[in-house]
C-alpha positions in Angstrom: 0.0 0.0 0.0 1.7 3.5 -1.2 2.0 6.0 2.0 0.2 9.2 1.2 2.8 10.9 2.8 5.0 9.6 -0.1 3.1 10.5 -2.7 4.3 12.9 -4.9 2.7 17.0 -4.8 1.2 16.0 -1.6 1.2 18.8 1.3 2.4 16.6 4.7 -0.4 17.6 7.4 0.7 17.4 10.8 -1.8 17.9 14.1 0.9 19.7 16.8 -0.3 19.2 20.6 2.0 20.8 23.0 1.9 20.7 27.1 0.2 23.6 28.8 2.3 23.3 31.8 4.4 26.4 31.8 5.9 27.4 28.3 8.9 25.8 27.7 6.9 23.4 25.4 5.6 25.9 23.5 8.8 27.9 22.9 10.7 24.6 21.5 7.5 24.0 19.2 7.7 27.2 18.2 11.0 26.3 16.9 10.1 22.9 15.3 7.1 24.2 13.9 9.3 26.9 11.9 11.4 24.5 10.4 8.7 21.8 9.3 6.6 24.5 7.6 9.8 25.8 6.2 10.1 22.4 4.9 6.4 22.8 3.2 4.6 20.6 5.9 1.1 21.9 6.9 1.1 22.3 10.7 -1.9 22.6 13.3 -1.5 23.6 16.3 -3.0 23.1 19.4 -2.8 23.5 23.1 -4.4 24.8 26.2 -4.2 27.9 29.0 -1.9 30.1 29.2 -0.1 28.2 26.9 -2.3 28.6 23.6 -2.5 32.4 24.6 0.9 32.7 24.5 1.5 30.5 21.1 -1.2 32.6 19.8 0.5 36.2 20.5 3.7 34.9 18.9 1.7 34.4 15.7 1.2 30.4 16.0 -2.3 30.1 15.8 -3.2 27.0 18.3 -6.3 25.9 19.0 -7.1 26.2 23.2 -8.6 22.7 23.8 -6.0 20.9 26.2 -7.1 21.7 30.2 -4.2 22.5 32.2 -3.6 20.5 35.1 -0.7 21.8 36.4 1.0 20.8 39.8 0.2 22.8 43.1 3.2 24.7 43.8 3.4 26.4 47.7 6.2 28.6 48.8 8.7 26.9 46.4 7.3 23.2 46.9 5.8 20.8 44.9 2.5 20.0 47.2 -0.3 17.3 46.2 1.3 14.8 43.2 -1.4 12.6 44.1 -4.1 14.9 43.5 -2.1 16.3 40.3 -2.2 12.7 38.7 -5.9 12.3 39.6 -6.6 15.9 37.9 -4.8 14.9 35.0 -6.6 11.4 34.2 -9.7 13.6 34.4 -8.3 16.5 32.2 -7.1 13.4 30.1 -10.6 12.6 29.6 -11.7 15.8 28.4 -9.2 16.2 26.3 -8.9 13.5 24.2 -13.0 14.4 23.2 -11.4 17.7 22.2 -8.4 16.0 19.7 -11.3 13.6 18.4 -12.8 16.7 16.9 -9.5 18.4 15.9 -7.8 15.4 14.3 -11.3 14.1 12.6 -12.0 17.9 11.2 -7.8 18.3 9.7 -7.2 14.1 8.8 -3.4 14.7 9.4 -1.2 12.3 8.5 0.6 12.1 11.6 0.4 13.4 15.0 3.4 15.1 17.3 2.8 15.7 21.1 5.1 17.9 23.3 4.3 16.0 26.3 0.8 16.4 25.3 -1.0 13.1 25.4 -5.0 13.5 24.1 -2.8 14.0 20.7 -1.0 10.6 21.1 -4.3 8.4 22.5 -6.3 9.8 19.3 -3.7 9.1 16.8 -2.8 5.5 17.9 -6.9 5.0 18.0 -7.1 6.2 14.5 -4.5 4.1 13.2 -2.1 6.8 12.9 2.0 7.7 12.9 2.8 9.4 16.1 5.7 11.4 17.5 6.7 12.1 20.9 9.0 15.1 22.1 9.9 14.7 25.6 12.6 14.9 28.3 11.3 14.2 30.9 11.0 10.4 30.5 10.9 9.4 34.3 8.6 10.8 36.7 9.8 10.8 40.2 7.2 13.2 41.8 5.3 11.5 44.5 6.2 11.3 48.5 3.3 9.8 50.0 2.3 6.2 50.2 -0.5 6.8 48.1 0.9 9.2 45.5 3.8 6.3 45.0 0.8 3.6 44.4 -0.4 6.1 41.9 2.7 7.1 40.6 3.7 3.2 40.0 0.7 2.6 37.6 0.9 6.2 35.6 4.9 5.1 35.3 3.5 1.5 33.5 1.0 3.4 31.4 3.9 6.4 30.5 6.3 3.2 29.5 3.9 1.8 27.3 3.1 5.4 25.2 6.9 6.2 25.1 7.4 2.3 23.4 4.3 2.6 21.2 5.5 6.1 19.3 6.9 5.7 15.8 9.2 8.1 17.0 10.5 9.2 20.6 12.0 12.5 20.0 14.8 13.7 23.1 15.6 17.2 22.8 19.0 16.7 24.8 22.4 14.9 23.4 22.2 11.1 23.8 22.7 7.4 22.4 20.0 6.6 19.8 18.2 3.7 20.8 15.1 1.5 19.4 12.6 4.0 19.0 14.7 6.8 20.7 16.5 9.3 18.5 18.2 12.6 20.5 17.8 15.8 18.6 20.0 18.1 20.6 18.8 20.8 22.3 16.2 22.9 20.5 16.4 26.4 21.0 14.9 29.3 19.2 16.9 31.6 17.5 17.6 35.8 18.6 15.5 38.5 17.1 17.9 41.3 17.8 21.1 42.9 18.9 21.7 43.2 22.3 21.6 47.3 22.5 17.9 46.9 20.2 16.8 44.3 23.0 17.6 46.7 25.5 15.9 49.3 23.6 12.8 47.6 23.1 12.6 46.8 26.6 13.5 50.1 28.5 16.6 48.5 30.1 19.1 50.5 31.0 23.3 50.3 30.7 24.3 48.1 33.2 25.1 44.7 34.0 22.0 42.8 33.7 20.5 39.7 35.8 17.7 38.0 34.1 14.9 36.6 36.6 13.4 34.3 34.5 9.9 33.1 35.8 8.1 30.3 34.8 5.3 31.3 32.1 2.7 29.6 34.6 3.2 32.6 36.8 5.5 30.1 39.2 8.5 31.7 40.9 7.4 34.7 42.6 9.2 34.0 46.3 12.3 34.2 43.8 11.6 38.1 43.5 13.0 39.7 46.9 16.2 37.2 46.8 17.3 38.3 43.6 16.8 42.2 44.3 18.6 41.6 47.5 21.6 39.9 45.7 21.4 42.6 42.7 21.3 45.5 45.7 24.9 43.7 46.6 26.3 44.2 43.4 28.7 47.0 42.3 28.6 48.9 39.4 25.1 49.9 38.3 24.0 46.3 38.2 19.9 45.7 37.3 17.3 43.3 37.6 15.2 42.4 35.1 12.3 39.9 35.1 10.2 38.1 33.1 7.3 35.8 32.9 5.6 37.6 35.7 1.8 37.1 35.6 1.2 38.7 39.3 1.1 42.3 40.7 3.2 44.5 39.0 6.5 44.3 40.6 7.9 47.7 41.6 11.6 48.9 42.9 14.8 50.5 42.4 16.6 49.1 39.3 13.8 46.3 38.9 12.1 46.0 35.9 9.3 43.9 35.1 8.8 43.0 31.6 5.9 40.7 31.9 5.5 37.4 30.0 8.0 38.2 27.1 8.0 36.8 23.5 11.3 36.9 22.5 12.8 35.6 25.8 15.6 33.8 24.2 16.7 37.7 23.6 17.1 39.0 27.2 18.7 35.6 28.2 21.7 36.4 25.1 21.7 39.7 26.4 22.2 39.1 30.3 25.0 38.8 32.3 23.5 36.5 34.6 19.8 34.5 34.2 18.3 33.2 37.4 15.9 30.3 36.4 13.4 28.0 37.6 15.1 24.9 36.4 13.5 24.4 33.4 15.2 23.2 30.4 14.6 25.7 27.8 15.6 28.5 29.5 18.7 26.3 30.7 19.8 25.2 27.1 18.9 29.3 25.3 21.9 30.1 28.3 24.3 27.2 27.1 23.3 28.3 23.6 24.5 32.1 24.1 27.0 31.4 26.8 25.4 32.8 29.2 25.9 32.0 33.0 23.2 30.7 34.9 21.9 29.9 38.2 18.7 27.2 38.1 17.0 27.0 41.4 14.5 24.6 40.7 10.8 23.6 42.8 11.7 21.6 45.5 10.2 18.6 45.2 9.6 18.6 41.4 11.7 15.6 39.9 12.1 17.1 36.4 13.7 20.5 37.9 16.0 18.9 40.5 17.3 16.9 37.9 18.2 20.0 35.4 19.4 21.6 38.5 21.6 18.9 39.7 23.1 18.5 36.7 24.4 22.5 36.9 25.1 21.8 40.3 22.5 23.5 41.9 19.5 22.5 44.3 16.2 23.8 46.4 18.2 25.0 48.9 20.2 27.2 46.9 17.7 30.0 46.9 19.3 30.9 50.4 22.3 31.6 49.1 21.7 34.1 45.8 23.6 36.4 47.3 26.7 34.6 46.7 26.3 32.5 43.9 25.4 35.5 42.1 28.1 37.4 42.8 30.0 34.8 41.9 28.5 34.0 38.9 27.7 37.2 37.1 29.5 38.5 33.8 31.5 34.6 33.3 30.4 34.1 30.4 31.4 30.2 28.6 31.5 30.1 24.9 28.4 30.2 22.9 27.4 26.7 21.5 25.3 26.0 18.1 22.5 23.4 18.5 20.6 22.3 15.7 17.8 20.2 17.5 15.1 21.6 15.9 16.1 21.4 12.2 17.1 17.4 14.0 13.6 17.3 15.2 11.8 18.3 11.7 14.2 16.1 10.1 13.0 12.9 12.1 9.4 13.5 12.0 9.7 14.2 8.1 10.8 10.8 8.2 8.3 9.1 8.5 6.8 10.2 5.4 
């Protein structure tokens, strides 16, 4: 049986689901989705929250149809895996009623999930290829008896939907293996010069410490340890934050940007980026050489682990004072990755 995907003058359609749990999902689709419609694919987006507002102000038009079910976060800890797993088998639920519509209305011919999963459970229904992006293939979350019986069964079913994809795309640098194939880090490219950035922004000269939130509005008890450890500073040093979704945040030499686009910009253009652990933010700082501290959410296996591997941990938010004196201005050689050019390579290959 000839594949229509390998049919000659036929446009590849491909339904896009990404995570709405913070944005680092959406700001590496962002990037893939670029390169497969440069390729001439035809991608549809869609995602949920906070998210899809944000995809949607960057000119990706996604489709909000994926509930967030987001982890409680209190005071810097990860509170309530049990009820987070609950939430999200009844989210789950929801949203794969939702895809249904989507995939039935588009008929791609393959499906590709960012950690989104109503994508994945409709495409293997309908008989379809399916791609994973993910790096967060362990889970690791729960700390109660019950949470850990939960966990244990979402760990069997998370096994069996990594296994089952045509492809299991790792944005990270790896060994290739069965269905596995590492990308390399997928980062989106800058926008503008450092002294336009600044300029668009309303920064001023200075040495500049990025407080990078997370885009779910996380991070906030970050705020008065990083102006305290800015205040320290010599030199005209500023703070500048993004990703804020609160109250206004108001100071000397604090500015608050809000949830910004073209964050990949003020993370080239710092001297120092504080960061909640998560892994975009941590590989658009290895990408421009840019030094960074990651404090991530205590408790929150995925963020200890990208801490960790830095060298960093919960307990570090105590100490911001030092580490970013020590830290600010040493900058380590830029690096090139090419995941997502890897990533629209791989999924292309399945046509």
């Amino acid at each position: 049986m000839t594949n229509r995907l390998s049919r000659p003058g036929n446009v590849t359609k491909i339904l896009y689901g990404v995570s709405p749990i913070g944005l680092g999902h959406a700001t590496r689709s962002m990037a893939v989705v670029r390169e497969l419609r440069k390729a001439g694919a035809e991608v549809r987006l869609f995602s949920g929250g906070k998210a899809a507002e944000f995809l949607n102000a960057c000119g990706f038009e996604a489709a909000d149809t994926v509930d967030d079910a987001g982890p409680k976060v209190v005071r810097g800890e990860m509170k309530g895996a049990a009820s987070w797993y609950v939430r999200s088998w009844l989210a789950q639920r929801r949203n794969v009623k939702r895809a249904e519509a989507l995939f039935d209305g588009f008929r791609p011919d393959l499906v590709v999930c960012d950690e989104e999963f109503s994508g994945m459970a409709v495409a293997e229904a309908r008989g379809a290829r399916r791609v994973f992006i993910s790096d967060e293939l362990e889970l690791g979350f729960a700390r109660s008896w019950l949470a850990r019986a939960i966990e244990r069964r979402v760990e069997r079913w998370y096994r069996r939907l990594q296994l089952s994809a045509d492809l299991l795309i790792i944005p990270d640098e790896g060994r290739d293996q069965g269905n596995r194939r590492y990308a390399g880090p997928i980062v989106r490219s800058s926008t503008a010069g450092c002294s336009e950035v600044r300029r668009r922004h309303g920064l001023p000269p200075g040495r500049m410490v990025l407080l990078s939130l997370s885009g779910s509005g996380v991070g906030r008890e970050l705020v008065p340890k990083a102006v305290a450890a800015v205040s320290a500073l010599e030199g005209g040093a500023f703070l500048a934050v993004a990703g804020n979704r609160g109250a206004p945040l108001a100071g000397e030499r604090v500015y608050d940007l809000g949830v910004v686009p073209g964050n990949q910009d003020l993370v080239r253009c710092a001297d120092l980026v504080i960061t909640m652990a998560g892994k975009s933010t941590i590989d658009e700082a290895a990408a421009a050489g840019t030094p960074v501290i990651a404090i991530p959410i205590r408790h929150h296996a995925e963020q200890e682990r990208n801490a960790s591997a830095l060298g960093f941990r919960p307990d570090d938010a105590e100490r911001l004072v030092e580490l970013v004196g020590q830290s600010i201005g040493k900058r380590g050689p830029p690096r090139t990755f090419r995941g997502e050019e890897e990533a629209s390579r791989l999924i292309l290959s399945l046509a």
